[in-house]
DRENPA-3360 file (N, C-alpha, C; in nm, 2 decimals, always signed):
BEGIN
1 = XXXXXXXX = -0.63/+2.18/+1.10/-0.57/+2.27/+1.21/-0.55/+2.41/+1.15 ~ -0.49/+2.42/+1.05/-0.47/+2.55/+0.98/-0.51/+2.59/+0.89 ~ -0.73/+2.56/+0.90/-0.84/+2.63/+0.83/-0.82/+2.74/+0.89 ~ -0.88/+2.82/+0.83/-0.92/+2.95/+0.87/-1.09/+3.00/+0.87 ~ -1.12/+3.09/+0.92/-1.25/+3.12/+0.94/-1.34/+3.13/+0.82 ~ -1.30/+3.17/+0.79/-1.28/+3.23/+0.61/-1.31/+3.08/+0.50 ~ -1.22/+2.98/+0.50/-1.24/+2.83/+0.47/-1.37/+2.79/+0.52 ~ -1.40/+2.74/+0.68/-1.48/+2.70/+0.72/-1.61/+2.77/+0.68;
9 = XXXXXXXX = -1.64/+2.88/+0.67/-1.77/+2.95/+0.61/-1.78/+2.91/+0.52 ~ -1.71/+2.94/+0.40/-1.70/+2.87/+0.26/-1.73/+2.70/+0.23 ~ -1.65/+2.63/+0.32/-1.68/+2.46/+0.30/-1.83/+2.46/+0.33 ~ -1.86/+2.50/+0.46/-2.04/+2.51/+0.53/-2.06/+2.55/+0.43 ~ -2.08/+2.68/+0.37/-2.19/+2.68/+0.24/-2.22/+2.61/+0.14 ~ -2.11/+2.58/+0.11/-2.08/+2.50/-0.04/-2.14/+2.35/+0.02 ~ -2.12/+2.29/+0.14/-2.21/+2.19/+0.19/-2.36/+2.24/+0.18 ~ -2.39/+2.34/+0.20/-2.54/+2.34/+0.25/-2.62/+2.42/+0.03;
17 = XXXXXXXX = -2.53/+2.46/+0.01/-2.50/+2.47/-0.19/-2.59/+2.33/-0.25 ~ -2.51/+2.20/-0.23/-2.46/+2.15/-0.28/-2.59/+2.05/-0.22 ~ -2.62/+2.04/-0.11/-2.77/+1.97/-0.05/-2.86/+2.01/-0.09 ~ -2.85/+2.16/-0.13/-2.97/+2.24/-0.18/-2.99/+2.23/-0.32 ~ -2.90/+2.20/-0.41/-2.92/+2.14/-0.54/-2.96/+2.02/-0.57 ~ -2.94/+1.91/-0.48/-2.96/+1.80/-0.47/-3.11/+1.78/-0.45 ~ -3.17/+1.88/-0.36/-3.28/+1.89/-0.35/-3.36/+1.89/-0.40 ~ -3.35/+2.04/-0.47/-3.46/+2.08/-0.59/-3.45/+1.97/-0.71;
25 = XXXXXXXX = -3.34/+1.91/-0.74/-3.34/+1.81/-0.84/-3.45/+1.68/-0.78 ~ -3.44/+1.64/-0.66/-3.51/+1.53/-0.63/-3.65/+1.60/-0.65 ~ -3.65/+1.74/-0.60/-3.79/+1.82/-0.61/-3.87/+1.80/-0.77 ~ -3.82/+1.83/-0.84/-3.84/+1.86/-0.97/-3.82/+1.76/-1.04 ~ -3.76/+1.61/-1.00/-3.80/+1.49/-1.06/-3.92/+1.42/-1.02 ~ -3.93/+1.46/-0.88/-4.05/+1.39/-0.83/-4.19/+1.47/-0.88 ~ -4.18/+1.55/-0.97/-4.30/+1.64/-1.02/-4.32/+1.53/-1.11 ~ -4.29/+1.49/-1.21/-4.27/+1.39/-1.35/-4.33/+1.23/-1.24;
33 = XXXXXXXX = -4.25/+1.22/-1.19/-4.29/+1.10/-1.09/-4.25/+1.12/-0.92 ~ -4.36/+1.13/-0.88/-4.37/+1.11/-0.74/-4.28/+0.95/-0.66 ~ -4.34/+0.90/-0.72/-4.24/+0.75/-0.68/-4.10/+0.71/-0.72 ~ -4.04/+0.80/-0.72/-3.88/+0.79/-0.73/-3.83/+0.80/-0.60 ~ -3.73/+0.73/-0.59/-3.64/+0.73/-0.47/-3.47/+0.75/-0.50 ~ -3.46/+0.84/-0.43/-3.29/+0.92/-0.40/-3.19/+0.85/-0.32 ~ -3.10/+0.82/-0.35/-2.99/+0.81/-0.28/-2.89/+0.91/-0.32 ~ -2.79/+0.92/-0.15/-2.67/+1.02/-0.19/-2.53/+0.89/-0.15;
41 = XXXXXXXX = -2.45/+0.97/-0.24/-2.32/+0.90/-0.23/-2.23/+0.96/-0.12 ~ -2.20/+0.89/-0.04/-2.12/+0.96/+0.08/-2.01/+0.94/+0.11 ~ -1.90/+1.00/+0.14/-1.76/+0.94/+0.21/-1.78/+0.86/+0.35 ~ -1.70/+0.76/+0.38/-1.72/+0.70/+0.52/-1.68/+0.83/+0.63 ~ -1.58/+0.91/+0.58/-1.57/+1.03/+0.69/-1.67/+1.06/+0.74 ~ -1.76/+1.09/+0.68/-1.89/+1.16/+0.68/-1.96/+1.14/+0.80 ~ -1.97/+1.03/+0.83/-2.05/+0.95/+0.94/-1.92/+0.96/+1.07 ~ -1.82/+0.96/+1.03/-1.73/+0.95/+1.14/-1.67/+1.09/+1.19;
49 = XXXXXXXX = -1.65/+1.20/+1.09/-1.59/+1.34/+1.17/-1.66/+1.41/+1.07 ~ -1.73/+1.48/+1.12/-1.80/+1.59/+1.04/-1.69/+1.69/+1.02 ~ -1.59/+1.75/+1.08/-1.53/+1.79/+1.00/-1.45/+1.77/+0.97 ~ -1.34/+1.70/+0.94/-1.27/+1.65/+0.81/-1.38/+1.64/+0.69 ~ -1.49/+1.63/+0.70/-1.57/+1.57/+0.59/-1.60/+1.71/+0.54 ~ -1.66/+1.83/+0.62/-1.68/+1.94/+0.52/-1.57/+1.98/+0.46 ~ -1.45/+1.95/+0.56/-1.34/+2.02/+0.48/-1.29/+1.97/+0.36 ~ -1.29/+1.85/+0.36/-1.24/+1.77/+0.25/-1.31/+1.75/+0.12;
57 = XXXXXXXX = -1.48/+1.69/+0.19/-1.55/+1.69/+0.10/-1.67/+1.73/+0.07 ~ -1.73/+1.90/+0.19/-1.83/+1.96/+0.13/-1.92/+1.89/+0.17 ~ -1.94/+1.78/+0.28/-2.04/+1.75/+0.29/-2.05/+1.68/+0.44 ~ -2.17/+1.69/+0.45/-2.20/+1.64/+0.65/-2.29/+1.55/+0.66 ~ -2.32/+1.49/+0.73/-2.44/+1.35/+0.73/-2.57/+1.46/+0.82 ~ -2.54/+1.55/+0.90/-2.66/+1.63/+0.95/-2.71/+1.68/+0.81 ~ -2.62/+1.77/+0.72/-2.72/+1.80/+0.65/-2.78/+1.75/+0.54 ~ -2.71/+1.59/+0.47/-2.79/+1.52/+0.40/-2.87/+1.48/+0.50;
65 = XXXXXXXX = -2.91/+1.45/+0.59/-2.98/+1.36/+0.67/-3.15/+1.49/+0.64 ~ -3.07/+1.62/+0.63/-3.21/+1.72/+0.64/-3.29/+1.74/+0.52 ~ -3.21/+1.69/+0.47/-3.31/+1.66/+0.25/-3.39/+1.58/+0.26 ~ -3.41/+1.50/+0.30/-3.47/+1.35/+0.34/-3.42/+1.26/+0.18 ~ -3.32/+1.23/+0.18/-3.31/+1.15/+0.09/-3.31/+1.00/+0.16 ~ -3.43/+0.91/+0.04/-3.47/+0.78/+0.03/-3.35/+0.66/+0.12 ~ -3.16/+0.69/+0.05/-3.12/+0.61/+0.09/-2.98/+0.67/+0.09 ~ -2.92/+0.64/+0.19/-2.77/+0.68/+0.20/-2.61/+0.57/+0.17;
73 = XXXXXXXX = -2.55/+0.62/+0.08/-2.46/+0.51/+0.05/-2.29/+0.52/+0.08 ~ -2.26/+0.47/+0.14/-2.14/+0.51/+0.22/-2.02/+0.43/+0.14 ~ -1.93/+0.51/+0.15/-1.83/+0.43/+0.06/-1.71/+0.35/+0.16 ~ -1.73/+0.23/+0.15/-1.66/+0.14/+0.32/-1.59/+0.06/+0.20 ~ -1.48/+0.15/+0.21/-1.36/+0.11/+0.10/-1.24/+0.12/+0.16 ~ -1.26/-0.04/+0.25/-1.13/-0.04/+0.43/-1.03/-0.05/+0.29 ~ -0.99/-0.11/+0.19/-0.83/-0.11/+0.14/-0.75/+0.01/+0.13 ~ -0.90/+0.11/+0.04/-0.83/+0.21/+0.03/-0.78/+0.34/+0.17;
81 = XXXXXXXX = -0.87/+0.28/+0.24/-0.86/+0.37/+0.38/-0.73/+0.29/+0.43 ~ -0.69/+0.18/+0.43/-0.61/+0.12/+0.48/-0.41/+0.20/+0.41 ~ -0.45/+0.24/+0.30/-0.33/+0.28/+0.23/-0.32/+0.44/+0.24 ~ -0.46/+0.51/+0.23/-0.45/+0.64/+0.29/-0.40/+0.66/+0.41 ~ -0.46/+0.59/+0.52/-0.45/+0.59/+0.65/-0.30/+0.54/+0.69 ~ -0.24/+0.46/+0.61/-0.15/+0.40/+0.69/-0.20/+0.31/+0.80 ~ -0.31/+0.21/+0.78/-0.39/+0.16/+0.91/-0.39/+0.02/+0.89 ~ -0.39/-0.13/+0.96/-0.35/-0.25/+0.91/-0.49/-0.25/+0.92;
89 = XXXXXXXX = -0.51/-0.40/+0.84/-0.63/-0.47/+0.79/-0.78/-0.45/+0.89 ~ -0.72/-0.53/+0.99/-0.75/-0.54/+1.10/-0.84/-0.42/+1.12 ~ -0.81/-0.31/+1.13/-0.83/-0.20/+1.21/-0.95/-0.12/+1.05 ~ -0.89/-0.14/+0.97/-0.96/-0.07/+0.86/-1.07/-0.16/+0.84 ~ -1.10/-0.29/+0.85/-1.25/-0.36/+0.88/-1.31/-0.31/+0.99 ~ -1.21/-0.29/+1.10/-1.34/-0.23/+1.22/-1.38/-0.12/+1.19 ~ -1.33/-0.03/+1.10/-1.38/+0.12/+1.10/-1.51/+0.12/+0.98 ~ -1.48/-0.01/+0.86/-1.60/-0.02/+0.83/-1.73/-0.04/+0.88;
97 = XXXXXXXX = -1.70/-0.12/+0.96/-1.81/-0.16/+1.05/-1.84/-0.05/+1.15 ~ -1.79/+0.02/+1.22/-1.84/+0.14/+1.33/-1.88/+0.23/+1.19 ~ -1.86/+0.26/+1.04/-1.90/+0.36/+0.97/-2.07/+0.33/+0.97 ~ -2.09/+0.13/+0.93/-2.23/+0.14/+0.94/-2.33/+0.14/+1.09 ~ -2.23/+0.12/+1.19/-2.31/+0.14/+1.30/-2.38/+0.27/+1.28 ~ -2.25/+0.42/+1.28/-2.25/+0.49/+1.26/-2.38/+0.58/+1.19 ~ -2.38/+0.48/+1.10/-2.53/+0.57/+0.96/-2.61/+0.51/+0.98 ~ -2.62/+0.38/+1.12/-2.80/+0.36/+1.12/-2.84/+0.41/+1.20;
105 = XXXXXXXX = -2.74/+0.45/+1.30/-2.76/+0.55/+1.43/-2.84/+0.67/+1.36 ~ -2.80/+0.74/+1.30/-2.80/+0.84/+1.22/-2.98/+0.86/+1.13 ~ -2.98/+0.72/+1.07/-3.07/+0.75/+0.97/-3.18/+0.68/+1.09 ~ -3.16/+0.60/+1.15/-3.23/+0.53/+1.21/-3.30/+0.39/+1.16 ~ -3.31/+0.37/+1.06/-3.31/+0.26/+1.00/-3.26/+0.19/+0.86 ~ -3.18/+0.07/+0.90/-3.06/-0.02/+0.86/-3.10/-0.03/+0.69 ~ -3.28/+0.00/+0.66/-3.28/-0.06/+0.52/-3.22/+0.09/+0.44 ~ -3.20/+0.17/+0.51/-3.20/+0.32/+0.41/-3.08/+0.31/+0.40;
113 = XXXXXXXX = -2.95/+0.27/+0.46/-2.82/+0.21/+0.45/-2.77/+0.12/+0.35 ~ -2.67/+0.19/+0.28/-2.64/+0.11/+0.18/-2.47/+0.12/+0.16 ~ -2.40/+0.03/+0.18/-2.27/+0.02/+0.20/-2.17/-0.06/+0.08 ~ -2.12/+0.03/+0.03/-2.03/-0.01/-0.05/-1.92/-0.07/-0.01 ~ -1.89/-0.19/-0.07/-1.78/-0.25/-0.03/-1.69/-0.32/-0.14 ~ -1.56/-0.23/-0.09/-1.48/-0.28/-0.20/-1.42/-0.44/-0.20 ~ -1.47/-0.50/-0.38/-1.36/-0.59/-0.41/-1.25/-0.60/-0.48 ~ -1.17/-0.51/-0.49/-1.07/-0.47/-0.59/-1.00/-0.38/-0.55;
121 = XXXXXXXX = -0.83/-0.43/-0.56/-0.78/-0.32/-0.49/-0.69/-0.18/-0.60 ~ -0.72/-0.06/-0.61/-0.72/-0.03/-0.68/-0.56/+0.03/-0.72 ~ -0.51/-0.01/-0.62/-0.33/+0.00/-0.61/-0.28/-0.11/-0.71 ~ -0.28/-0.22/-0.60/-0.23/-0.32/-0.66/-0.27/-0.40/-0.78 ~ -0.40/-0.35/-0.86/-0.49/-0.41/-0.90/-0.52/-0.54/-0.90 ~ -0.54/-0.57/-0.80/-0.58/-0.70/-0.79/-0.74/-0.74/-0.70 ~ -0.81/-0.88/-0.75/-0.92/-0.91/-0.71/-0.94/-0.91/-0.56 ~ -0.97/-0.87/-0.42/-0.93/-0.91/-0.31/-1.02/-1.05/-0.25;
129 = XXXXXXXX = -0.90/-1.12/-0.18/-0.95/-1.24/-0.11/-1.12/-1.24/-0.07 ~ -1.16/-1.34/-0.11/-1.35/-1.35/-0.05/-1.32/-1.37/+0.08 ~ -1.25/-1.40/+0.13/-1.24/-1.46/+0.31/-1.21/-1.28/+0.34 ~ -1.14/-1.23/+0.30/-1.11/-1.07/+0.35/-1.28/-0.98/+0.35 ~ -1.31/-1.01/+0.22/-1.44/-0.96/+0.17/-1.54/-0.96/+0.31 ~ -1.57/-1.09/+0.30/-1.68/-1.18/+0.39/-1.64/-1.13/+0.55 ~ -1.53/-1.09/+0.58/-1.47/-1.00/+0.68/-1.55/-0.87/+0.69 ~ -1.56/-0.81/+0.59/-1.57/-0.69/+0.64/-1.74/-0.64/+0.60;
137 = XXXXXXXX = -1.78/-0.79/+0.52/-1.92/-0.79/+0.49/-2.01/-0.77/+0.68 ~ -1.97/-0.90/+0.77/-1.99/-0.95/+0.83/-1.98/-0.87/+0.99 ~ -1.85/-0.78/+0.97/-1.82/-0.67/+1.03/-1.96/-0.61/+1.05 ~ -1.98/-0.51/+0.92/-2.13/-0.47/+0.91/-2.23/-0.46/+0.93 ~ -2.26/-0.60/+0.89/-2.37/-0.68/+0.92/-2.44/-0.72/+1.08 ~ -2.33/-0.69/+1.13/-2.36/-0.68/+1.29/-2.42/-0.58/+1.37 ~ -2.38/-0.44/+1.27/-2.46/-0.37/+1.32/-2.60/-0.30/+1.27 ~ -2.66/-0.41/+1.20/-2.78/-0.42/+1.12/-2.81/-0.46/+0.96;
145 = XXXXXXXX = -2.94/-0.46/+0.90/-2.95/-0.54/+0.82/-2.97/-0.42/+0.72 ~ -2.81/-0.41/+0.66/-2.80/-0.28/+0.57/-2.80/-0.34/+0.45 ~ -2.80/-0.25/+0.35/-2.81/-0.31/+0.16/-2.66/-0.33/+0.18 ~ -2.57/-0.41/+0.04/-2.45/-0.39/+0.03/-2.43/-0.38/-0.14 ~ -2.33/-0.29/-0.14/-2.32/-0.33/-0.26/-2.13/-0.33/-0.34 ~ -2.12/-0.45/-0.41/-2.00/-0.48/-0.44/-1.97/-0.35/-0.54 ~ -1.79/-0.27/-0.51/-1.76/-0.18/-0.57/-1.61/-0.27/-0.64 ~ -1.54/-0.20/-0.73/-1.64/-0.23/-0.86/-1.70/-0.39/-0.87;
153 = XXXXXXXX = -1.81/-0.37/-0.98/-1.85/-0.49/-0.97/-1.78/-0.57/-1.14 ~ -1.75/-0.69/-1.07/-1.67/-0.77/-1.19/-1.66/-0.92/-1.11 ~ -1.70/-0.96/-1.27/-1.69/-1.11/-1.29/-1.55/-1.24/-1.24 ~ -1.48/-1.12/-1.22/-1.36/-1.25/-1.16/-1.38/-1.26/-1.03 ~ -1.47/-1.14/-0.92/-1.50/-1.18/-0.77/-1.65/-1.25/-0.73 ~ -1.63/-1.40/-0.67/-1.71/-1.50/-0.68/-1.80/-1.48/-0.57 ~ -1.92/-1.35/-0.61/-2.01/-1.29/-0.60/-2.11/-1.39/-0.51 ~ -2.15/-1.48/-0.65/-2.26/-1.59/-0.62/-2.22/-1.69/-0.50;
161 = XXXXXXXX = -2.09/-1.68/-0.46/-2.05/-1.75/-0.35/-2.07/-1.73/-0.20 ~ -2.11/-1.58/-0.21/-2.16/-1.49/-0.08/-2.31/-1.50/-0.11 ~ -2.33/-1.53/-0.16/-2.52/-1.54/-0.19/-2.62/-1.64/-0.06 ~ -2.65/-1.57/+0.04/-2.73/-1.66/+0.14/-2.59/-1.68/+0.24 ~ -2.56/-1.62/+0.21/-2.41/-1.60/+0.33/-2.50/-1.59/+0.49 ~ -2.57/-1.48/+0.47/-2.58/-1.41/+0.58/-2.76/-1.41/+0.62 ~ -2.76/-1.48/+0.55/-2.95/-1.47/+0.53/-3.01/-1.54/+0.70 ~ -2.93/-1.63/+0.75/-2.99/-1.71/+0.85/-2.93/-1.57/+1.00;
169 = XX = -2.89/-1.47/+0.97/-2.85/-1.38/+1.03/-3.00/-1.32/+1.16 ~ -2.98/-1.32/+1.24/-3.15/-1.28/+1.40/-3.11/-1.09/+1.39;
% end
């Protein structure tokens, strides 16, 4: 509410900066090898309010979406949104899931989607429940057949137990 004109020019640039570097790097790796593929790391804002996202984080899903990078990776980390936000469980799984509705809308197709999902809560440190997990896998999963990938990844969360979870999924 109390950007100024002055901010906002500056965030847009440093977003469209910051795409543009991103670029020429995919440019100039794909000289060496043409068969490489890019992904960008994204905030879930990103997909949901463009701006809170420039302002916060310099970056917009229009203008990664205009690099053409290979795959987009969204960071759908409901705990920690849940303790930023002040928002119950409940409600912090739904917003995971409208984030990936959100970026297939966007990219147009579910496989270039790649959603991180936290198992670890980084507060309390603790492993979080697989029944919580499989919540907010499943959330997702509804709104297409995106990548996922466990944030951090560690041997105490019983990984191999979600394996073929979702495979029988139409």
């Amino acid at each position: 509410k109390g950007y100024t004109h002055q901010f906002w020019s500056w965030a847009n640039w440093k977003n469209r900066w910051l795409m543009n570097v991103a670029q020429r790097l995919m440019g100039a790796a794909r000289e060496s090898n043409p068969n490489l593929k890019f992904g960008i790391n994204l905030y879930y804002e990103t997909v949901l309010n463009s701006s809170n996202a420039v302002a916060w984080f310099s970056q917009t899903f229009s203008e990664a979406l205009g690099k053409n990078f290979d795959y987009y990776a969204l960071m759908a980390y409901h705990r920690q949104t849940m303790k930023e936000s002040n928002m119950e469980e409940r409600k912090a799984i739904g917003l995971m899931a409208e984030v990936a509705g959100n970026a297939i809308q966007w990219v147009g197709d579910p496989s270039r989607v790649l959603m991180k999902i936290q198992i670890f809560d980084w507060k309390s440190s603790e492993v979080l429940p697989q029944k919580e997990v499989e919540e907010v896998v499943t959330g997702i999963l509804n709104h297409g057949e995106v990548s996922l990938a466990f944030v951090p990844y560690m041997n105490q969360f019983p990984l191999q137990a979600l394996k073929g979870r979702w495979a029988t999924r139409n």
